[in-house]
C-alpha positions as a LaTeX table, in Angstrom:
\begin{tabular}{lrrr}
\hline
Residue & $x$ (\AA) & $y$ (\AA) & $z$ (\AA) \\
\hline
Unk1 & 134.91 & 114.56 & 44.96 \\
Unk2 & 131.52 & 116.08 & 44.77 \\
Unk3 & 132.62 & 119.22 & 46.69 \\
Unk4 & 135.71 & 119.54 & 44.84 \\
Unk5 & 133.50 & 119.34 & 41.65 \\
Unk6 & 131.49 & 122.16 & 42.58 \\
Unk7 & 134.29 & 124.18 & 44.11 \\
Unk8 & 136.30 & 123.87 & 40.10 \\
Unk9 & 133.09 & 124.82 & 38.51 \\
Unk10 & 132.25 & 128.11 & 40.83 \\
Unk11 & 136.34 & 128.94 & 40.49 \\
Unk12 & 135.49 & 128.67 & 36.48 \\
Unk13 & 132.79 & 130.77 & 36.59 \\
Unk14 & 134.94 & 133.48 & 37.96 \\
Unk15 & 137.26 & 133.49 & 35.36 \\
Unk16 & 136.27 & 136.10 & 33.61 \\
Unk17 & 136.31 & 138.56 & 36.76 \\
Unk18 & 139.85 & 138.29 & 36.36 \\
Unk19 & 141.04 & 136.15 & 39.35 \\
Unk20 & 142.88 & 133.93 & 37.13 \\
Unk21 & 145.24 & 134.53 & 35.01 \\
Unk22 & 147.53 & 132.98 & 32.99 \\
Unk23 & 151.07 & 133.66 & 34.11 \\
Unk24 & 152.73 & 131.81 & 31.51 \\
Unk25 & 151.66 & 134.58 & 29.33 \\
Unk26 & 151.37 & 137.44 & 31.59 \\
Unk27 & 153.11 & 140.88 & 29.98 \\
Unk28 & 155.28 & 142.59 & 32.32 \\
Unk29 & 153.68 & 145.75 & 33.52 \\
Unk30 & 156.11 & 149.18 & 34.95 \\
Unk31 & 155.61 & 152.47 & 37.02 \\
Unk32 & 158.26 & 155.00 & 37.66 \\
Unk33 & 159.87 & 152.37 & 40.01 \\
Unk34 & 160.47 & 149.69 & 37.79 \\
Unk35 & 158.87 & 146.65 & 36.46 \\
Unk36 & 155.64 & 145.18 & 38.70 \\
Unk37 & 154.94 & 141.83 & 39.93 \\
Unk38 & 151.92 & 140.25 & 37.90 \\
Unk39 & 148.44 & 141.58 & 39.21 \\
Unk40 & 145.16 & 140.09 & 39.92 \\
Unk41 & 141.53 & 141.84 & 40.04 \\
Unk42 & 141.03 & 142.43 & 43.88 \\
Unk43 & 138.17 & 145.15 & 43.55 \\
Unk44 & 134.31 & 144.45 & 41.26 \\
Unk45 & 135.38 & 147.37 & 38.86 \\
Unk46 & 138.01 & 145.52 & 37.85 \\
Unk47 & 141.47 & 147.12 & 40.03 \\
Unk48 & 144.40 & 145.09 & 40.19 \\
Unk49 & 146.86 & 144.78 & 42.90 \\
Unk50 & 149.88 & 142.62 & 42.92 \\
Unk51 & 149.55 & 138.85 & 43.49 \\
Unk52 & 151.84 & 139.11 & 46.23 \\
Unk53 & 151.38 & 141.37 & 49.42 \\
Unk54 & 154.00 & 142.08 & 51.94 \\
Unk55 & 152.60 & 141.69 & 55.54 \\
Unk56 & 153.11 & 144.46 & 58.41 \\
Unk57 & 153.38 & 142.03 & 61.26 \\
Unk58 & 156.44 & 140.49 & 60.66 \\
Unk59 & 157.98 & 144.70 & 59.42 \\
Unk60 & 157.46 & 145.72 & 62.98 \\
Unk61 & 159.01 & 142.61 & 64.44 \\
Unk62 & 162.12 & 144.72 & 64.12 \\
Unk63 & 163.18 & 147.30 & 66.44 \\
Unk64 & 165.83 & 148.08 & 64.15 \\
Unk65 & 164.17 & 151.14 & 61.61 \\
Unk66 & 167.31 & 150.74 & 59.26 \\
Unk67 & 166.17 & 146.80 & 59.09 \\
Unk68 & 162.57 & 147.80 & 58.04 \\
Unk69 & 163.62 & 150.32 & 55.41 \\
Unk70 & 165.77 & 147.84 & 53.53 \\
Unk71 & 162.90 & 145.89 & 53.41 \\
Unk72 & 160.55 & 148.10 & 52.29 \\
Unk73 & 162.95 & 149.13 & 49.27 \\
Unk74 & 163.47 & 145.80 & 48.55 \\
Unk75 & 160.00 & 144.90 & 48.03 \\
Unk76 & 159.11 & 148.38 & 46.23 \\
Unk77 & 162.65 & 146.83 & 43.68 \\
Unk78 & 161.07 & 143.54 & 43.40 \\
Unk79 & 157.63 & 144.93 & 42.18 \\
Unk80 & 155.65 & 144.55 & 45.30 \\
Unk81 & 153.01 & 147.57 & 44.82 \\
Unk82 & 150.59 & 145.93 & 47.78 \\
Unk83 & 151.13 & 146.55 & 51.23 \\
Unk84 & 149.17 & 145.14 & 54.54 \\
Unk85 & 149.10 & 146.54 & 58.36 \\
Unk86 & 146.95 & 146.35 & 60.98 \\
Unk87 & 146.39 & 149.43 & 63.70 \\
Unk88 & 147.96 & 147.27 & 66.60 \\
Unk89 & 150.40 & 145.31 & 64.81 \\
Unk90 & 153.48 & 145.62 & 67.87 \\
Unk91 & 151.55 & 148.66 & 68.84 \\
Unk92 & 151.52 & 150.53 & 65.74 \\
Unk93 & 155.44 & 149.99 & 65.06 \\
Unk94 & 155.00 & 148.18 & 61.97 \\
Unk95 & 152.26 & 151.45 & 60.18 \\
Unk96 & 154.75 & 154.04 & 61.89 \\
Unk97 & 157.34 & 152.24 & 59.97 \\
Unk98 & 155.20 & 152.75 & 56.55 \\
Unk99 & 154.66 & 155.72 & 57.25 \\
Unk100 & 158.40 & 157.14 & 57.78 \\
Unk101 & 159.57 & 154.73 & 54.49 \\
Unk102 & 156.67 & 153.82 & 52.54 \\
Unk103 & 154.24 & 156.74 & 51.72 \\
Unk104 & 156.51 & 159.39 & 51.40 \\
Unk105 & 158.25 & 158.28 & 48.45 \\
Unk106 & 155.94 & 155.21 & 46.88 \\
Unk107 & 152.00 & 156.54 & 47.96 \\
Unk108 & 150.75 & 157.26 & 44.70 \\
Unk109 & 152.38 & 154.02 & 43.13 \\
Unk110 & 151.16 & 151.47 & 46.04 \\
Unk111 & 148.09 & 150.14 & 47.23 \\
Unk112 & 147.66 & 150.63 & 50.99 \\
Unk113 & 145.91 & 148.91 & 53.62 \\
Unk114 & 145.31 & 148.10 & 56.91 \\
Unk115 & 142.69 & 147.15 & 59.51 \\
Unk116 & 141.10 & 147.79 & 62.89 \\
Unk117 & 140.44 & 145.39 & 66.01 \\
Unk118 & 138.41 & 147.49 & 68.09 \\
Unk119 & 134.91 & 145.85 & 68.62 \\
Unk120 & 133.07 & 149.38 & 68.92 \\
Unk121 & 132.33 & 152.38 & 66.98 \\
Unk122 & 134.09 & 154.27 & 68.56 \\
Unk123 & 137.20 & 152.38 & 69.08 \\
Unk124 & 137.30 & 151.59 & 65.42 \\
Unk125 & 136.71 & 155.48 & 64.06 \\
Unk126 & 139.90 & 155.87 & 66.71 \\
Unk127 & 141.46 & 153.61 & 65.04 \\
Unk128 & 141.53 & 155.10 & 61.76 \\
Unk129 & 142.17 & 158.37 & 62.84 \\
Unk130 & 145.52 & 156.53 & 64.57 \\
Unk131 & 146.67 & 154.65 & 61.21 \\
Unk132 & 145.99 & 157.50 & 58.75 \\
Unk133 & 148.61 & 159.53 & 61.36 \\
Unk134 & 151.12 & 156.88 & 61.61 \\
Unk135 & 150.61 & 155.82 & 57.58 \\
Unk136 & 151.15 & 159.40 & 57.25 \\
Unk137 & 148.51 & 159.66 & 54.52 \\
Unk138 & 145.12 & 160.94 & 54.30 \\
Unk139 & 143.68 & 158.32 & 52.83 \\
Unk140 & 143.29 & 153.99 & 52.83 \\
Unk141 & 143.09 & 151.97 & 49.99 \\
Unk142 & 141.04 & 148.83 & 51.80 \\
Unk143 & 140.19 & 149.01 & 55.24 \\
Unk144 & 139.62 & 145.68 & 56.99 \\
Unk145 & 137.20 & 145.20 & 60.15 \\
Unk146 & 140.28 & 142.54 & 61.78 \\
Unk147 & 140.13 & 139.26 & 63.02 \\
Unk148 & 135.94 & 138.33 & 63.24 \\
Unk149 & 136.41 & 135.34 & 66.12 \\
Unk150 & 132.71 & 134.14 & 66.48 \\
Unk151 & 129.39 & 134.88 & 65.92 \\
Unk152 & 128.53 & 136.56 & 68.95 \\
Unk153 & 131.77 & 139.15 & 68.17 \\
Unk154 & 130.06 & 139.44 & 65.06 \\
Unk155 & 126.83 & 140.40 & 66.02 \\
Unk156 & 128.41 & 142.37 & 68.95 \\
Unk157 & 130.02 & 144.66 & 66.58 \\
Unk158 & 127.27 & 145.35 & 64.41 \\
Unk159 & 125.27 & 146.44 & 67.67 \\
Unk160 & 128.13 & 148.34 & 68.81 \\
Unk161 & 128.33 & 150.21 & 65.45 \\
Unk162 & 131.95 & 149.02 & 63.60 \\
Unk163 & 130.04 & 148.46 & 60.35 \\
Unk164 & 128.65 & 152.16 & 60.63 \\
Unk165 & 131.83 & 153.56 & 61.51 \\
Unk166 & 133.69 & 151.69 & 57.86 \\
Unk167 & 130.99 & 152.72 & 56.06 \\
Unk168 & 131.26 & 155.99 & 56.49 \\
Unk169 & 134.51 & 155.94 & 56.33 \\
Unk170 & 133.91 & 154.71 & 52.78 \\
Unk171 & 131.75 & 157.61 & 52.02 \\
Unk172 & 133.78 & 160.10 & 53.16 \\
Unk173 & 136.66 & 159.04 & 51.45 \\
Unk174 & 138.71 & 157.87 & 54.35 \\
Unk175 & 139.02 & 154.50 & 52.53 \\
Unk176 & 138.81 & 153.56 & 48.99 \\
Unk177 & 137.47 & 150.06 & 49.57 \\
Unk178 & 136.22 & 148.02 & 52.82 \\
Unk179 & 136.60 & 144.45 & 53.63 \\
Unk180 & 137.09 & 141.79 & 56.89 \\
Unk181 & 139.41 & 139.07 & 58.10 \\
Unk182 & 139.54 & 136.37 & 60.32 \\
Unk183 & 141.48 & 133.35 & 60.73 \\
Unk184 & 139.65 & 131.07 & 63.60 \\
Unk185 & 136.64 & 129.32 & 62.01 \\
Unk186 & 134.82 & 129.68 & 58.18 \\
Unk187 & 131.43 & 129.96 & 59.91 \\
Unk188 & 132.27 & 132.80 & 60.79 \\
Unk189 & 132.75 & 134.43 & 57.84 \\
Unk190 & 129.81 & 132.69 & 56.44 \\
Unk191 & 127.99 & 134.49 & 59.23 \\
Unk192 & 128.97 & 137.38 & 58.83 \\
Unk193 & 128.32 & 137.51 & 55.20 \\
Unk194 & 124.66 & 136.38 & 56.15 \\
Unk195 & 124.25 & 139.32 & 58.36 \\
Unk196 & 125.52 & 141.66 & 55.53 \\
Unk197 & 122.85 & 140.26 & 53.09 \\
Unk198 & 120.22 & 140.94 & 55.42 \\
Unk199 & 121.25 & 144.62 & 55.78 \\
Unk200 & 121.71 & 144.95 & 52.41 \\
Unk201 & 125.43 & 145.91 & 52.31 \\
Unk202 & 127.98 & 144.22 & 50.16 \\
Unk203 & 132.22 & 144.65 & 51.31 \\
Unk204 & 134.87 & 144.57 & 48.89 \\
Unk205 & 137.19 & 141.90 & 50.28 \\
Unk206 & 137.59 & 139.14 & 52.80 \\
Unk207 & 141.67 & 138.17 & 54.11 \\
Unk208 & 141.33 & 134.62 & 55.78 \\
Unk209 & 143.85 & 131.71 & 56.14 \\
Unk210 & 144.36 & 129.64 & 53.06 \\
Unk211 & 147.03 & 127.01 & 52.76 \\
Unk212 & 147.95 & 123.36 & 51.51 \\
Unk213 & 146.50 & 121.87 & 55.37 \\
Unk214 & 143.52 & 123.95 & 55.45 \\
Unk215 & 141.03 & 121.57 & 53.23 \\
Unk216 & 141.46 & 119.09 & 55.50 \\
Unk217 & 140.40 & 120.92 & 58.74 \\
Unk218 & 137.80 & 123.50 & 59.18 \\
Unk219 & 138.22 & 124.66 & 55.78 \\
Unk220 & 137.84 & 128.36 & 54.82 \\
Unk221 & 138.67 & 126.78 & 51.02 \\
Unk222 & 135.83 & 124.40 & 51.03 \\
Unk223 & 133.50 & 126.63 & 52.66 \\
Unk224 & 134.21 & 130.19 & 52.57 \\
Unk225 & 136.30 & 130.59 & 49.23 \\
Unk226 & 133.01 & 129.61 & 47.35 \\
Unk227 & 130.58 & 132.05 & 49.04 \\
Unk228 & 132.82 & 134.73 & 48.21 \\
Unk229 & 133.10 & 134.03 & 44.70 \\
Unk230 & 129.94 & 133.75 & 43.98 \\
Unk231 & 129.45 & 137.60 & 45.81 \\
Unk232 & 132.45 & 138.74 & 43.86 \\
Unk233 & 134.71 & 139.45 & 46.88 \\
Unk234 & 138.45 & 140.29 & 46.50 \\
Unk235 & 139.60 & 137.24 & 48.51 \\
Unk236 & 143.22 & 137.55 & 50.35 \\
Unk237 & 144.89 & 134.54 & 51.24 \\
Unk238 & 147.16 & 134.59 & 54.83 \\
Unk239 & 148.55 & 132.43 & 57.01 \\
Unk240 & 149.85 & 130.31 & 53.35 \\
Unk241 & 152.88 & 128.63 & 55.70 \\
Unk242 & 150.63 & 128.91 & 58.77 \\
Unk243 & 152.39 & 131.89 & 60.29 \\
Unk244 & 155.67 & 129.59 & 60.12 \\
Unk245 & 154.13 & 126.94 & 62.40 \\
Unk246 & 154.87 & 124.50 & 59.34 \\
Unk247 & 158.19 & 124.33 & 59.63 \\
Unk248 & 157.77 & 123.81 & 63.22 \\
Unk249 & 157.96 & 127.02 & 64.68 \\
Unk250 & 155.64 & 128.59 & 67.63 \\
Unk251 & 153.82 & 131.30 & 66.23 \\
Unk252 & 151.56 & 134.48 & 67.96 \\
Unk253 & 148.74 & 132.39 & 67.95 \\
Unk254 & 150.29 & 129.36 & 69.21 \\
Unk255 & 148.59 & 128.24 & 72.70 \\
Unk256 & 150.94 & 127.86 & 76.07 \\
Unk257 & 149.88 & 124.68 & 76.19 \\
Unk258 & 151.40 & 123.13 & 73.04 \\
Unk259 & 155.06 & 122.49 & 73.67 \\
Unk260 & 157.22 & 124.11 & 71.02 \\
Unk261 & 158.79 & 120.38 & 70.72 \\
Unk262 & 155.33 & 119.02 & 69.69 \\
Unk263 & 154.75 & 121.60 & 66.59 \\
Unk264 & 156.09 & 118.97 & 63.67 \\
Unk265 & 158.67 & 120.38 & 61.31 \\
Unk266 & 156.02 & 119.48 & 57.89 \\
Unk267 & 157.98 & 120.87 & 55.56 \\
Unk268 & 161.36 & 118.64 & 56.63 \\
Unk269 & 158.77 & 115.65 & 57.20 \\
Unk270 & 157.20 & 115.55 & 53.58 \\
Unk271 & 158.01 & 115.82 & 50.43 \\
Unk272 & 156.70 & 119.08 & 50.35 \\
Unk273 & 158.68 & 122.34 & 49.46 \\
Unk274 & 158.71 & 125.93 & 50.22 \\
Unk275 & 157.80 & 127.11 & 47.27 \\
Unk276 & 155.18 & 124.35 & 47.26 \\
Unk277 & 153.58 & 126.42 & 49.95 \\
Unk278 & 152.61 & 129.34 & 47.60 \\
Unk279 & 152.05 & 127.47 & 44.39 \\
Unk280 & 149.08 & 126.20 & 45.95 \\
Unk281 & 147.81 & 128.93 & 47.10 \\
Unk282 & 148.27 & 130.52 & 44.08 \\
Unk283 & 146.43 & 127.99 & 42.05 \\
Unk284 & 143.58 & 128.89 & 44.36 \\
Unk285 & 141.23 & 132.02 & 42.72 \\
Unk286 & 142.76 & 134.60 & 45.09 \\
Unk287 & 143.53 & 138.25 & 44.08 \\
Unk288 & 146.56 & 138.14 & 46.24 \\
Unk289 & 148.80 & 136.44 & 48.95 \\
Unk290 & 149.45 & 138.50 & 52.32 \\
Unk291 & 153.13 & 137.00 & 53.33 \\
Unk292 & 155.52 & 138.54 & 55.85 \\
Unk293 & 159.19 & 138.48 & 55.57 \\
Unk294 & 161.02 & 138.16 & 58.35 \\
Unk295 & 164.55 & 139.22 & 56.20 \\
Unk296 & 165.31 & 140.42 & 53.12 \\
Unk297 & 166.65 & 136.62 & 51.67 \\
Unk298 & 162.41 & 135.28 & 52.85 \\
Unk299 & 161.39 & 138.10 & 50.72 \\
Unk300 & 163.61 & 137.47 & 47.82 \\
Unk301 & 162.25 & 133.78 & 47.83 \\
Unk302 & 158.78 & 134.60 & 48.04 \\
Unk303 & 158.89 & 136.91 & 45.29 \\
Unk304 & 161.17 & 134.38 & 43.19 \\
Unk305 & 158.20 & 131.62 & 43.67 \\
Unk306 & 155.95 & 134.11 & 41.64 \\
Unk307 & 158.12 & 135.26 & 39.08 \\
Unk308 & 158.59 & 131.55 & 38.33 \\
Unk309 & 155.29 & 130.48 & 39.37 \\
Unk310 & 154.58 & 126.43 & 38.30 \\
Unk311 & 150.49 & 125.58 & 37.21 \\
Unk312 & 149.30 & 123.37 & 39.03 \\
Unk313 & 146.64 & 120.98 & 37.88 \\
Unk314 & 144.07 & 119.54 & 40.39 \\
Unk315 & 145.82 & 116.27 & 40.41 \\
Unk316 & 148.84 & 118.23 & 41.60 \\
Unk317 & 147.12 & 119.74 & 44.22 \\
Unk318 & 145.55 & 116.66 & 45.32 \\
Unk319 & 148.69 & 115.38 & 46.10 \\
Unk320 & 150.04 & 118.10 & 47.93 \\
Unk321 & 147.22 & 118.30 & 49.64 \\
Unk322 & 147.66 & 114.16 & 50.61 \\
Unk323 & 151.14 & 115.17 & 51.82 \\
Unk324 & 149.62 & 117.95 & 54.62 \\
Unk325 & 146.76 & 116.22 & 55.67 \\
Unk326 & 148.13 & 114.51 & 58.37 \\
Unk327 & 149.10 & 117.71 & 60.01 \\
Unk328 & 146.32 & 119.78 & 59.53 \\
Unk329 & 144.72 & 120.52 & 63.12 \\
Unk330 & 144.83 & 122.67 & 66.18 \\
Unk331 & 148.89 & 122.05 & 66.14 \\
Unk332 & 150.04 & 123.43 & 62.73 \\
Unk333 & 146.86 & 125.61 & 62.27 \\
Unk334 & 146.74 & 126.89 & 66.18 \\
Unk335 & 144.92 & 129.76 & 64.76 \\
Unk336 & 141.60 & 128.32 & 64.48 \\
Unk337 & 139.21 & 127.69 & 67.19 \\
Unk338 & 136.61 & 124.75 & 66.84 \\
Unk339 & 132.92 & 125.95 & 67.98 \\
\hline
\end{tabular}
């Protein structure tokens, strides 16, 4: 109870930075395109983007462009103004597929971004120079270093010169903001944040897995969520249904040695609900949640869980969190790594 104490008093003190807001009373906001989903603070000076995010992974699942247009104007219809990708996301399918339906008609009313894996300078300054061509636009909003796995990758990449290679990319205008995700264990995130202190540079967001299972496991919500507050971080929430692995489904990051037969269906298990999923993670001080759609009905339900988003007090949480404990773990969260 003690660490949830502390975690609801460092969430209040970040109240007034704008992560939370109250959607009861929330005014509709328009563009050009139509009416907007609610927005959150995601940047120090105070920019919003909306709560909601739609993921590039699951856009370049499709090999069908005439699927991943639909989608696209879907979400631009439903208010989604946010948009994730990642430079190797089915080997740059998903940002070509941005770029040909995306930018050219929405880039000044969207906020863009996307992220590198490559572990050198060099590969990373590549990188960019790849996504602004298939984003087709000359610029990022937030550009991620992806997927920090441990702390020797971290201080592998800061020899090798990725940190040097965003930051400049920041001052030249290449990229708005800068930020850095991983999903396989919150100390190393904490790490990495330690190694930024000491150099004396301060990112503008952090996307890492946050979910109803994940405070009972290696927690990036007991352990990360805090540190970031406290530094004033845009914080992203992913993997909010574990990539799909709770409903029972094998995911990207699923190992070949867990059967698809042993992945336990939690949502058809528990009392728990879809749109369960997202309320928590809403109730959590995030500026946004990263989801991908696999069709255009997933979309539709995401977005409806917003627009009719339930508050959640702690007790509520508490209990859903009761519900998923039993299935946190390697299983359900085969993303994380235990070290």
């Amino acid at each position: 109870m003690e660490n949830r104490r502390n975690f609801i008093r460092k969430a209040g003190t970040v109240a007034a930075f704008g992560l939370m807001v109250d959607w009861a009373s929330a005014v509709p906001q328009s563009d050009k395109f139509g009416e907007i989903l609610p927005q959150r603070q995601l940047i120090r000076n105070g920019e919003k983007v909306t709560a909601f995010c739609l993921g590039g992974y699951h856009l370049g699942i499709t090999e069908n462009p005439q699927e991943a247009e639909k989608m696209v104007e879907r979400a631009m219809e439903l208010g989604v103004r946010f948009y994730d990708n990642a430079r190797r996301y089915h080997d740059g399918r998903s940002e070509e597929y941005m770029g040909k339906f995306l930018t050219p008609k929405y880039r000044d009313q969207i906020f863009l971004m996307s992220k590198a894996p490559a572990r050198t300078g060099e590969g990373v300054r590549q990188q960019l120079e790849e996504t602004l061509k298939a984003l087709n636009t000359d610029y990022l909003d937030l550009w991620q270093i992806h997927t920090l796995t441990t702390l020797e990758d971290v201080d592998n990449r800061l020899r090798d010169g990725v940190l040097d290679v965003f930051l400049e990319a920041k001052e030249k205008g290449k990229t708005r903001y800068i930020g850095f995700t991983g999903h396989q264990n919150p100390k190393t995130h904490l790490y990495f944040l330690s190694k930024l202190e000491e150099l004396g540079v301060e990112m503008d967001t952090c996307q890492m897995p946050l979910n109803v299972c994940d405070p009972a496991f290696e927690s990036f919500q007991h352990h990360v969520l805090p540190a970031l507050l406290e530094r004033k971080y845009g914080i992203i929430a992913m993997k909010t249904m574990a990539g799909g692995s709770m409903m029972g489904a094998r995911i990207d990051t699923t190992p070949s040695h867990i059967k698809t037969q042993e992945i336990p269906d939690m949502i058809g298990d528990t009392k728990l609900t879809f749109a369960n999923l997202h309320q928590y993670v809403y109730a959590l001080p995030v500026s946004s949640l990263c989801s991908g759609c696999r069709t255009i009905d997933e979309l539709e339900q995401n977005i409806q869980v917003l627009k009719n988003l339930k508050t959640l007090s702690e007790s509520d949480m508490k209990i859903l969190e009761e519900y998923a404990a039993p299935y946190a773990g390697l299983i359900v969260e085969n993303y994380k790594r235990v070290f």
